[in-house]
N, C-alpha and C positions, 0 to 999 in steps of 0.2 A: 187584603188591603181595602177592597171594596167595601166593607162594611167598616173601616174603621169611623167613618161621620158618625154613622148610627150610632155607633159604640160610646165616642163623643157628646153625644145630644142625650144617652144613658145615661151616660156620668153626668149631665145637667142635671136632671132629673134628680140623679140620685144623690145629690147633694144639697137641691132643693130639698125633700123628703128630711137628711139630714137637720138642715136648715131649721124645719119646723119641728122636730123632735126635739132639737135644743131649747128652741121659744118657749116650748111647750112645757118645757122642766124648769123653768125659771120661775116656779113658785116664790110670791111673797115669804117670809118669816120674821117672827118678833124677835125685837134686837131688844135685851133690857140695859140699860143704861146704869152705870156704877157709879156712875156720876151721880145724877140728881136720881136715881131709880124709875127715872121714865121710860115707855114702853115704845117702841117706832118700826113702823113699818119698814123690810130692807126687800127689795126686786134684789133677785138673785141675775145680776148683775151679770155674771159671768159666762152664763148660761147665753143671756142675750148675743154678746160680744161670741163663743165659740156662733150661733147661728148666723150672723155675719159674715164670720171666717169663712161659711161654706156658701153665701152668697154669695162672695166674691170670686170663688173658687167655681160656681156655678157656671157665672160668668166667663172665667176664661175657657170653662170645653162649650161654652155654648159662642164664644168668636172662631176657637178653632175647628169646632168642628165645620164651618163654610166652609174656612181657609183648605180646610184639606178636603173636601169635596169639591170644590174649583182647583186646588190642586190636582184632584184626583179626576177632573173632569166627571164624577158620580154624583147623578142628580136622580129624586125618583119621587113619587108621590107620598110613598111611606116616610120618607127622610123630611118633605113636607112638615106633614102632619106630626111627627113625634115631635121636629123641634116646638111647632107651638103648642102642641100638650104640654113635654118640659119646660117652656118659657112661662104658662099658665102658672104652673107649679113654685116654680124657684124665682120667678119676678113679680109673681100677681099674691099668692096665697103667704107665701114665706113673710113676705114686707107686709103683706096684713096682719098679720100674728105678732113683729114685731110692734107693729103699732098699735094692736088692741094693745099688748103687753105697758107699752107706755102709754097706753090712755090709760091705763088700771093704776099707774104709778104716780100718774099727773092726778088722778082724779081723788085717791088714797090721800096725796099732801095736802087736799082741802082742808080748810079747819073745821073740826068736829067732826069728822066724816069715818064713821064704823062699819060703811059699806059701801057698795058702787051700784050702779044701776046698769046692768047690761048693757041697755037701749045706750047708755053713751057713751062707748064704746065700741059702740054698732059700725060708727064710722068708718072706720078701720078696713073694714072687709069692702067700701068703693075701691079700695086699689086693686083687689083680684075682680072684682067687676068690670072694671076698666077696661083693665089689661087685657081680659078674654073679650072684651071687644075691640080693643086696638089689633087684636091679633086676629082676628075672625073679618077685622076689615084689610088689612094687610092680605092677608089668603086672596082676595077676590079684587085686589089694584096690586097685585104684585109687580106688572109689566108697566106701572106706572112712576113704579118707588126704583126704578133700576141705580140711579144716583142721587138719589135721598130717599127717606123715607116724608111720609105724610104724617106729622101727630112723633110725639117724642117716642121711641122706639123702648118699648116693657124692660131690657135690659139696664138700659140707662136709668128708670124709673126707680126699679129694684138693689141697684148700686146704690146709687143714690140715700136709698131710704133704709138700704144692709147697712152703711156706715156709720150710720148716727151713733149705735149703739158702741161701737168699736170708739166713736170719738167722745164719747161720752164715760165706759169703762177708762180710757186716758187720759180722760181732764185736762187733751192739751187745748182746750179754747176755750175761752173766757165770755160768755153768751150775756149780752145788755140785760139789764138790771128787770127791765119789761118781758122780755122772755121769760125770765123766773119767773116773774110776778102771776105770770099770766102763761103756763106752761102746756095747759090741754089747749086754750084756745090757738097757739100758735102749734099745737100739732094739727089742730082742726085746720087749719090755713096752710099746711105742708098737704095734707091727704087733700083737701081738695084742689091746691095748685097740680100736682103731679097728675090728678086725675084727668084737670081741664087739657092739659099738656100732652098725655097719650093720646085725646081724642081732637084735639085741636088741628087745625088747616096749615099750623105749621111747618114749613119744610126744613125738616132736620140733614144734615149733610151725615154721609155715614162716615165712620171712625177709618175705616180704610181706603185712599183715597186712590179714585181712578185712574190716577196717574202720578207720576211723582216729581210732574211740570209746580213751579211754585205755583200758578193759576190755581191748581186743582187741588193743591196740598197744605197751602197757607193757613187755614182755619186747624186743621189737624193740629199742625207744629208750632201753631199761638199754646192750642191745650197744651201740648206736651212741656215745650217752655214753660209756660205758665205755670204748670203745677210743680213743676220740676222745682220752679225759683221758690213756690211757696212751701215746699216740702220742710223747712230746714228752722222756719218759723214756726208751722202749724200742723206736722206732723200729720197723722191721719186727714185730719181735718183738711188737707191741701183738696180728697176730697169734694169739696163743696166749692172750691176752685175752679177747681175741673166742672163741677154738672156747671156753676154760674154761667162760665166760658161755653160753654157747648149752646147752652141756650140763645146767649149774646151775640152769639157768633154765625147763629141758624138764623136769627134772623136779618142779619145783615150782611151774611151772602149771596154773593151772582154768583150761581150757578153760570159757569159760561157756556154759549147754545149748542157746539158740537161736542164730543166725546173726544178724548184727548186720541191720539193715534200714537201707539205703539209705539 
């Protein structure tokens, strides 16, 4: 039972890994049109959407596996250092690959446009940059993050940024007429929000709360309400509920001064 964290923060990993072999096969292909005989570019769509699935799937062995090392009272250096190797992986590099992938798609629907220019799409890879520094500063003020973290926390980033494709494969939301319009540069304004956010002075409250006094818990169970109500509306997309709320929410709570007592 001692090793089952590790085993846990493996499975992060190794789902990350998945994550990006999916991205990774979501090649373009010409769709020809029967209609007018026009030619268009189609992102294989689907491929994005399974890389998602395993972001999120990342996500939950990378909450459990704490949960069951504080269960399990099993803490060690090595259990350290693997989750933020696997957090690198499946919250930094994974969601960059998604978003080169939609920088290649946003930048494709230009008009006239028979090719892409690497360089703009470069963007994309701040998010694993980031990340392996929100998490390499995390390592060295961990005894100061005991109930919050400093800077948005690379899970929540990587959620965040796994969904789009999942809510996008299901076309349940309807995105202002200006986001079309203008579809790379509001990806450019996603990668660099999330970016400023992992490394920002921010104090994020963590999803599991120290106590389960409404003081300490209230921010929690706004999210969970919250998305719960808009599930039924906006489907995936609820989503983006959830990160709005987390955000709104980090920065308008008191932390109260003593630690709840048992």
């Amino acid at each position: 039972m001692k090793h089952l964290p590790n085993l846990l923060t493996l499975g992060n990993l190794f789902c990350g890994c998945l994550a990006i072999a999916y991205v990774l096969t979501a090649q373009p292909f010409v769709y020809h049109n029967m209609t007018d005989g026009s030619l268009q570019w189609i992102m294989g769509t689907e491929q994005l959407y399974m890389g998602s699935i395993f972001i999120v799937i990342a996500g939950v062995c990378d909450m459990l596996d704490g949960f069951v090392a504080r269960a399990l009272k099993v803490f060690s250096p090595i259990g350290k250092d693997l989750d933020t190797l696997a957090d690198v992986v499946s919250f930094g590099v994974a969601p960059s690959m998604i978003m080169f992938k939609c920088l290649w798609d946003a930048s494709m629907q230009l008009p006239n446009t028979q090719d892409v220019n690497m360089l703009a799409m470069a963007p994309a890879f701040l998010i694993a940059c980031f990340a392996a520094l929100r998490l390499a500063i995390f390592n060295i003020t961990t005894d100061t993050q005991k109930s919050h973290f400093i800077g948005m926390p690379t899970p929540a980033v990587g959620m965040f940024v796994g969904v789009l494709p999942i809510i996008i494969w299901k076309g349940q939301l309807k995105f202002p007429a200006f986001i079309h319009d203008h579809y790379r540069l509001t990806l450019y304004v996603i990668i660099g929000l999330v970016c400023w956010l992992m490394v920002s002075k921010i104090r994020f409250f963590k999803l599991m709360p120290s106590s389960l006094k409404l003081a300490y818990s209230w921010p929690q169970l706004v999210i969970v309400l919250g998305t719960a109500a808009s599930i039924p509306f906006l489907g995936y997309a609820a989503m983006l509920v959830a990160f709005a709320l987390y955000v709104v929410l980090s920065l308008v709570y008191q932390y109260p001064e003593k630690p709840a007592i048992q």
